[in-house]
LOZA-843655 format. One record per atom (N, C-alpha, C): x, y, z; residue number from 1; residue in one letter. Coordinates in steps of 0.001 Angstrom, whole numbers, plus 500000, padded with zeros to 6 digits. Example, Ala and Ser with C-alpha at 12.3 -4.5 7.8 and 13.67 -1.06 7.14 Angstrom:
<atoms>
       px       py       pz     k   r
   513190   494310   507800     1   a
   512300   495500   507800     1   a
   513200   496700   507800     1   a
   512850   497750   507080     2   s
   513670   498940   507140     2   s
   512900   500030   507870     2   s
</atoms>
This chain:
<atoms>
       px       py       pz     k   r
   496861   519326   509545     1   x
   497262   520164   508437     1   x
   498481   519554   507767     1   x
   498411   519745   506094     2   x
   499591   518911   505979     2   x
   501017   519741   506125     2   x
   502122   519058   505873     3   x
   503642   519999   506126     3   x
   503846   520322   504721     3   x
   503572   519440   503916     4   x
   503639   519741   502547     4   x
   502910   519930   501644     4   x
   502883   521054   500351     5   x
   501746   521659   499905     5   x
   500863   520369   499210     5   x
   499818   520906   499202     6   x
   498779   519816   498595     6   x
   498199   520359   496973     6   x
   498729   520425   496298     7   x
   498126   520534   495096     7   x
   496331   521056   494793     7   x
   496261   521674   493698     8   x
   494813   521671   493658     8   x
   494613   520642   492006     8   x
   494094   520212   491829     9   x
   494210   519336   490709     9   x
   493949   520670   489525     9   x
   492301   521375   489717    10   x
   491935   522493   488984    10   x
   493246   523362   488885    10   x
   494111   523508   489606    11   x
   495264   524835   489032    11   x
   496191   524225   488344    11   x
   496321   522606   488591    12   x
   497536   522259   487678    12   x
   497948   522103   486701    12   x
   499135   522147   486252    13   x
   499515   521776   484503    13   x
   500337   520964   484379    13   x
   500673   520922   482748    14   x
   501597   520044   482051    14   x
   500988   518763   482691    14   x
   502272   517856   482880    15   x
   502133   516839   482913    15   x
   501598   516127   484257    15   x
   501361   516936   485283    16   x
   500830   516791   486754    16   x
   499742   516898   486027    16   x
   498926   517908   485488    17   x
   497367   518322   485359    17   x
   496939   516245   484388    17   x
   497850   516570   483254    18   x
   497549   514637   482872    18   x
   497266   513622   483854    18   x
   498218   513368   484843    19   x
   498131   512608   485886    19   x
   497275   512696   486610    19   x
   496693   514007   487369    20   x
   495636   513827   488163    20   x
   494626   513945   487490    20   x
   494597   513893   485957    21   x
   493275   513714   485226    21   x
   493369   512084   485258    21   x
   494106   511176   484932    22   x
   494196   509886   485043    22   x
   493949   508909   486492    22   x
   494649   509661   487417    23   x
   493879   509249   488567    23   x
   492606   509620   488952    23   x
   491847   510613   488214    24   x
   490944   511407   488583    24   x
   489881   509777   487617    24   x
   490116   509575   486248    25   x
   489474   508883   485906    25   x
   489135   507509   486701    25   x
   490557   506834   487137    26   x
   490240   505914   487803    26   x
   489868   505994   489298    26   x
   489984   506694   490253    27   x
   489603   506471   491487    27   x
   488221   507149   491964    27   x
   487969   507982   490768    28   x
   486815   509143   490996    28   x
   486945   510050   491355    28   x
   488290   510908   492521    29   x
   488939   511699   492828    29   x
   489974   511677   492693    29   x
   490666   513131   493052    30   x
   492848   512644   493001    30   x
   492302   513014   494874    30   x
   492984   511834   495973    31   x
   492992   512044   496674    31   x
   494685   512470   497508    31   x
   494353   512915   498475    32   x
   495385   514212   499500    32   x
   496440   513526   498632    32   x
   497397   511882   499349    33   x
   498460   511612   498611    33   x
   498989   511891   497549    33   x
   498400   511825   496251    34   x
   498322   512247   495218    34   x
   498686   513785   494818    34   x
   498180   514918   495613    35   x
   498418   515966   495393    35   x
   499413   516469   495520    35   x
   499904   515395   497076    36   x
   501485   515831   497628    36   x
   502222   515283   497032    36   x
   502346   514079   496035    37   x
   503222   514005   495398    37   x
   502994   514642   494034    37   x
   502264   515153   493578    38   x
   502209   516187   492771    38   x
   502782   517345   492690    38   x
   503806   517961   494033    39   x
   504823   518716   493933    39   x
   506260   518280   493332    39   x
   506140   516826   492701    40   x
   507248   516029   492048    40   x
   506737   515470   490991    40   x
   506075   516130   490104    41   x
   505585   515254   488425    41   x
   506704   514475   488419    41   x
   508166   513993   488700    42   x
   509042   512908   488569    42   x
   508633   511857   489848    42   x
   508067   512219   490864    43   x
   507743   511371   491685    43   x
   506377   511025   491710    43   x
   505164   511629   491280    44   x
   504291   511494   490987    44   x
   504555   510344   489754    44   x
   504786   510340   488607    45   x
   505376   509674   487706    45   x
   506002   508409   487778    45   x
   506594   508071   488498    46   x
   506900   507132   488710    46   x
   506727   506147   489859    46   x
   505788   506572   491001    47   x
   504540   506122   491604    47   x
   503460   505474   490358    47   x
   503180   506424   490071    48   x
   501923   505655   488978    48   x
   502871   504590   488311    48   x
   504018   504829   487724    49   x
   504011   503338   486426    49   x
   504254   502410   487741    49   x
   505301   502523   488698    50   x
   505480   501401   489881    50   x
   504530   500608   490265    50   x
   503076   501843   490484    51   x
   502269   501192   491130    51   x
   501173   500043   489996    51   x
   500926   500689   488822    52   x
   500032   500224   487259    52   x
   501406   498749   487010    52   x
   502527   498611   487281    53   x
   503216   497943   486676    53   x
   502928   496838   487359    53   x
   502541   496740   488583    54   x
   502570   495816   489722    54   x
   501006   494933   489144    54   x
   500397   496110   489156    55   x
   498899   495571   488766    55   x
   498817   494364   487800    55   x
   500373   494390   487152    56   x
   500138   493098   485789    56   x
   500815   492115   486592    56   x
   501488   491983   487596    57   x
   502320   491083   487788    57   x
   501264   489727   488080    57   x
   502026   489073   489247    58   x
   501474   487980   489786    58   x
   500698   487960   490763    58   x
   500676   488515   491472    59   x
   500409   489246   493205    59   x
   498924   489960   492876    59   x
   497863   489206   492940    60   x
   496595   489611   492625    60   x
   496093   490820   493715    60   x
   494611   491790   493148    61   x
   494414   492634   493973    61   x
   494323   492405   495219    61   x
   494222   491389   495759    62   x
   493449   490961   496842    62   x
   494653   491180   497944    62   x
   495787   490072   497316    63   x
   497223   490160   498381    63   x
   497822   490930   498106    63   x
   497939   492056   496814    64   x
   498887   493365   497262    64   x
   497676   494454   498271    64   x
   496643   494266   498225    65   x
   495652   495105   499276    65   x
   495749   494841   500522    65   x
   496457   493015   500830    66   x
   496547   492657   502213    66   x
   498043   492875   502757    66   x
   498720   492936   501410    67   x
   500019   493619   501923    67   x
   500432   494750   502094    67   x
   499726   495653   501589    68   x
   500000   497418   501498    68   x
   499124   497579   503421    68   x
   498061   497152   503894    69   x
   497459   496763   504912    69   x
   498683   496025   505853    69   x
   499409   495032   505962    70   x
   500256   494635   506518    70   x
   501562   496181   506855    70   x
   501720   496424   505846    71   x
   502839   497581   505951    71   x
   502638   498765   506688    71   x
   501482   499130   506067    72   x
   501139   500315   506879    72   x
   500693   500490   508389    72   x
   500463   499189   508815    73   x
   500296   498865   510300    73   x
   501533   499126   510767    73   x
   502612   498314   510022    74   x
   503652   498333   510657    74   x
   504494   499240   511106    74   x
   504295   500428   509894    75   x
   504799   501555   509678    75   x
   503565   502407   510817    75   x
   502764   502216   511002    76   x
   501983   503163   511495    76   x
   501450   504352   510986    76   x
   501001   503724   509386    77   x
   500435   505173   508846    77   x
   499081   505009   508676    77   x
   498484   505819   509572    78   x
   496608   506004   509751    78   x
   496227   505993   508133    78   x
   496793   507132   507515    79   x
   496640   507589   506146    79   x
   496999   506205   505277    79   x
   497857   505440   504867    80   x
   497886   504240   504751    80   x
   496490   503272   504676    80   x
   496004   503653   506110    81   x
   495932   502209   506515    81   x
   493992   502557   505677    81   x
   493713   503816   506570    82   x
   492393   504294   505995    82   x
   492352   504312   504527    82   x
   493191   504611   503631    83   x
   493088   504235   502175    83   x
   493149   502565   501958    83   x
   493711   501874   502375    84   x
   493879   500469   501523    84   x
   492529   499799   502418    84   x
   492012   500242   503632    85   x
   490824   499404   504424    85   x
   489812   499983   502688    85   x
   489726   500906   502494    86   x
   488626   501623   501537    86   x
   488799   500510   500122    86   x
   490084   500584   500160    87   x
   490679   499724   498559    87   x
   490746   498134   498908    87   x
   490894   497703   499910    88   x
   490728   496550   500319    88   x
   489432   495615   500000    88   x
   488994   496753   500638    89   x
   487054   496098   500690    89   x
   486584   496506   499213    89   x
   487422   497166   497868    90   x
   487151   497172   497098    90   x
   487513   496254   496264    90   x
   488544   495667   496456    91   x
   489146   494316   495786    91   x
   488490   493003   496707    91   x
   487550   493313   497622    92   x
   486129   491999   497772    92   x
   487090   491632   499132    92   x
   487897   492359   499918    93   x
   488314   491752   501144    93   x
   487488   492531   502075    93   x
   486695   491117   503404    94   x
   485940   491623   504419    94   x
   486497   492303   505291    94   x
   485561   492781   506267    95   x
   486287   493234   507351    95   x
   487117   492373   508330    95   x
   487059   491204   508391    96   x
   487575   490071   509127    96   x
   489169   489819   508468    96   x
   489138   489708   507213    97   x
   490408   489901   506353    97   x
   491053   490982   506375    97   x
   490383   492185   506213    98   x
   491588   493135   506452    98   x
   492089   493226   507860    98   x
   491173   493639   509013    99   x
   491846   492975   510444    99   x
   493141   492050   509843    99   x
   492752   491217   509606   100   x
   493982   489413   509835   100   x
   494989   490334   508765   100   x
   494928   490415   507866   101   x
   495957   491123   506860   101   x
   496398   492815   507821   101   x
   496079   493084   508494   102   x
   496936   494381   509435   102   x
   497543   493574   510466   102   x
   497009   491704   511222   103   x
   497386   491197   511966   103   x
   498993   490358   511163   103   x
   498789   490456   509927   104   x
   500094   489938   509271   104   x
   499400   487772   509137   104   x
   497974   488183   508875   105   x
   496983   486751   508694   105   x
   496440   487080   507788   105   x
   496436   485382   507656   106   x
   494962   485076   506073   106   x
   494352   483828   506610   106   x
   493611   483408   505861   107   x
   492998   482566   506267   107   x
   493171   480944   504821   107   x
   494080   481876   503973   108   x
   494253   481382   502777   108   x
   496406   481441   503373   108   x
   496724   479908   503218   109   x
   498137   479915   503959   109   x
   499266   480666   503084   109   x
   498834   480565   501630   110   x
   499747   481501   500916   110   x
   500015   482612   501255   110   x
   498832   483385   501207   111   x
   498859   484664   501563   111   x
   499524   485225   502867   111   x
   498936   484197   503664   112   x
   499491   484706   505060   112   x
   501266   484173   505071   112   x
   501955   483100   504154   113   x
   503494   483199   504113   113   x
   503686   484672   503309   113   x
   502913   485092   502087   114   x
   503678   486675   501932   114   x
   503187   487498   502674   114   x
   502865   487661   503647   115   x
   502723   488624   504384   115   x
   503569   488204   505460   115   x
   504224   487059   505369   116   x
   504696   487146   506674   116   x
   506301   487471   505629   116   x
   506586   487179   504575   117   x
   507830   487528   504040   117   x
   507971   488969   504130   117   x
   506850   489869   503693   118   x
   506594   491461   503270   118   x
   506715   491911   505359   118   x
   506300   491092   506503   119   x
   506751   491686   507631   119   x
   508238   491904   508220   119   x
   508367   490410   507592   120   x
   510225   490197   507928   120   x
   510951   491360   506785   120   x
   510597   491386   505736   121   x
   511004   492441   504573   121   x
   511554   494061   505201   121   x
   509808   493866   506160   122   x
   509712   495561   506573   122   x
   510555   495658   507921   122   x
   510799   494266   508866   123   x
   511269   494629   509626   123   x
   512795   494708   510007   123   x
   513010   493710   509104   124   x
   514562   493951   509180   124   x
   515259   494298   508040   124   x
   514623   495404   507206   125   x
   514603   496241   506501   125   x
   515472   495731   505101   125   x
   515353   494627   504795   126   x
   515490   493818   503545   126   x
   516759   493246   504124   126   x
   517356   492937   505084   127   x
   518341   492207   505593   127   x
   518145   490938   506148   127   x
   517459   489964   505414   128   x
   516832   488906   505107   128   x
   517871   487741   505624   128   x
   517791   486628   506248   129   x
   519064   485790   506260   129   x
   518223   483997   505621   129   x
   518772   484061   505266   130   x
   518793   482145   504440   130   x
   518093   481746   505331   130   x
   517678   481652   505967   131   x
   516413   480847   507058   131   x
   515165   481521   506355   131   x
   515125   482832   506215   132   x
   514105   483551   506416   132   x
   513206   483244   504610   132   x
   514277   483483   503994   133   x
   514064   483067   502292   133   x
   513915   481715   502323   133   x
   514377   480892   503129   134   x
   513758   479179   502920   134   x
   512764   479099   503406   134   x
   512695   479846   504532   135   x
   510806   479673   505094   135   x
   509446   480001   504139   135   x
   510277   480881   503533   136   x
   509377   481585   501707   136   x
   509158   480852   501153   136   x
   510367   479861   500538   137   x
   510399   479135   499806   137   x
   509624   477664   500163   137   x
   509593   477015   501036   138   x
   508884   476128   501957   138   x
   507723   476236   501900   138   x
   507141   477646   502257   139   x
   505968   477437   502060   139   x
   505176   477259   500633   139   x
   506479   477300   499497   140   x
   505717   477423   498347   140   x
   506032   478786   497391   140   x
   506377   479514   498400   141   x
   506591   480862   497561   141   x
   507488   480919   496259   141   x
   506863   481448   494991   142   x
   507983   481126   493676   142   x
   508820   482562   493945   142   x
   509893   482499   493255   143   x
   510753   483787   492581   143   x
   510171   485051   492586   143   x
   509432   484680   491969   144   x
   508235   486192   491203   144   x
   507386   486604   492495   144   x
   507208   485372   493470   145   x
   505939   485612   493779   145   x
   506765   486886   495394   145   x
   508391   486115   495526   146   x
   508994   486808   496108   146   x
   509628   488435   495892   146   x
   509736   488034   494411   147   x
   510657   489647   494053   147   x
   509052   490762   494005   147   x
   508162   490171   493768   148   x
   506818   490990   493707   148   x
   506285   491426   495183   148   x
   506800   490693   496513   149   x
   506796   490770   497536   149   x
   507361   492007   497923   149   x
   508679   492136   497720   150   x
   509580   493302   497856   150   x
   509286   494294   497057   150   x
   508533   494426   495800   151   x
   508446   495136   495193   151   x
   506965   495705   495656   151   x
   506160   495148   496418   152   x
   504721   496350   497082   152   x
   505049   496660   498622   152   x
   506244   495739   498911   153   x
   506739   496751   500543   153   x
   507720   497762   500114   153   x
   508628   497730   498812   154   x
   509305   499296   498589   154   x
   508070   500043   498374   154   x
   506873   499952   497697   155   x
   505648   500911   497010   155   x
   505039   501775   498182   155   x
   504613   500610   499110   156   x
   503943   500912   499936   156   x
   504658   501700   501603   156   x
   505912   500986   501618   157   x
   506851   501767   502540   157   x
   507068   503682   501785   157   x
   507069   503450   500259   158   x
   507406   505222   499581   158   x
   506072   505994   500061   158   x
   504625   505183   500029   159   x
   503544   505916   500337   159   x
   503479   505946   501838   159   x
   503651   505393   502572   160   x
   503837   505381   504508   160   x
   504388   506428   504362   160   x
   505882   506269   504244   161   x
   506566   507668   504272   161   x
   506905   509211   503842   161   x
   506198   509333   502878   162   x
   505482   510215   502383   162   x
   504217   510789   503109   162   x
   503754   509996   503052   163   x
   502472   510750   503919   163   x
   502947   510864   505575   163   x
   503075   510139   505942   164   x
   504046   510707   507700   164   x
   505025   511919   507656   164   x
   506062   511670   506869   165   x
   506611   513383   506809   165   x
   505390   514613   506382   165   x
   504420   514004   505225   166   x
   503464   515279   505131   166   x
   502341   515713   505659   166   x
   502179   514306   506808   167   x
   501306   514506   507875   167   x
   500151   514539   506690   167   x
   499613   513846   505440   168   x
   498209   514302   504816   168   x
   496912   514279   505393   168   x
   496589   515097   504897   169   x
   494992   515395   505514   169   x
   494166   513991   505055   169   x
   493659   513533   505961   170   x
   492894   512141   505793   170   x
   491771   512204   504994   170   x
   491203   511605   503551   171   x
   489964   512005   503106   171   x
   489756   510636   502510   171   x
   489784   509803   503808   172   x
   489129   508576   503539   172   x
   488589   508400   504974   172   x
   487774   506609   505361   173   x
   486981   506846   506421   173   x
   488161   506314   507451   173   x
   488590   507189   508415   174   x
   489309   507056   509230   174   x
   489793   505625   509936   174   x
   490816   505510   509613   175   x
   491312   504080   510357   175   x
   492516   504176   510976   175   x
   493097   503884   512614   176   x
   494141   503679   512914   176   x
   494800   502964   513088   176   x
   496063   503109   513271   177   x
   496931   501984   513445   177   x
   496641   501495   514818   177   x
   496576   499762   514941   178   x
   496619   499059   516502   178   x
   495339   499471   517075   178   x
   494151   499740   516052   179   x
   492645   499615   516769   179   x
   492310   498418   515818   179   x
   491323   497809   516029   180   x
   490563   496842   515507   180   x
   489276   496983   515077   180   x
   488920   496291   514386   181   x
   487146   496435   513942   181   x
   486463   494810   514419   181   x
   487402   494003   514802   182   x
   487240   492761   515739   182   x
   486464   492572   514736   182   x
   486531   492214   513136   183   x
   485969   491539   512151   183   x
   484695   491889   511837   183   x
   484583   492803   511619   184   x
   483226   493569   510991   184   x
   483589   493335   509660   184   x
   482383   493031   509104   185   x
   482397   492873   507581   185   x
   481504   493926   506683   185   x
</atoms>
């Protein structure tokens, strides 16, 4: 059950009722997350441009899907993890890839240096030391490709934590943290 109210999309207004008509267009539903931050049209609000703003950057669907997947392992959010496995495999990543991308792997070496920047990011909670940013950089990683790094582990750390304080009701196909699908595709 969640701790925090869940919205009904049908009762809402103003500028929440817009929004979950806009997510409603693109995802096909407004799902649980969505509703609960729908008790904050300012936080609702600025989730969406954060998240639509990212979409133009550099950081294609594929590696912000393997990084929002990296985070939410880390963080341990089921809710997390069961939405981006759903969105994952919708941006054309197998089951073998999302595994390796919750393992903080790719099979493509770029990817797997930002995910390993977005682990060090999450784990020592942006307290990064000059080794850690040259290892980024070493492998190739540009500027952008770094500040865009930090910018889907703040996104995706606001949605972990959000949904763990609101405990949301899961309405995707169930996935936990630290089980495996041992590469089902």
């Amino acid at each position: 059950m969640n701790r925090l109210n869940q919205l009904d999309p049908a009762k809402a207004s103003g500028d929440t009722k817009m929004m979950f008509a806009d997510v409603q267009a693109k995802l096909g539903s407004v799902p649980n997350m969505f509703r609960i931050f729908g008790n904050s049209p300012s936080a609702l609000k600025g989730y969406l441009a954060f998240s639509g703003a990212l979409v133009a950057g550099v950081l294609n669907a594929r590696v912000r899907e393997q990084i929002a997947l990296a985070v939410a392992e880390i963080n341990d959010c089921d809710y997390c993890l069961s939405a981006h496995t759903l969105l994952g495999r919708m941006s054309g990543l197998t089951g073998t890839e999302i595994d390796n991308a919750r393992r903080v792997q790719s099979a493509d070496e770029r990817s797997t240096s930002i995910l390993q920047l977005a682990r060090t990011i999450v784990v020592k909670r942006g307290e990064l030391n000059d080794e850690d940013l040259a290892a980024a950089r070493a492998a190739g990683l540009t500027d952008s490709e770094i500040v865009e790094t930090v910018a889907n582990v703040a996104l995706n750390i606001l949605t972990n934590y959000l949904n763990r304080v609101a405990k949301t009701v899961l309405d995707f196909p169930p996935v936990k943290a630290g089980v495996f699908t041992e590469g089902s595709n």
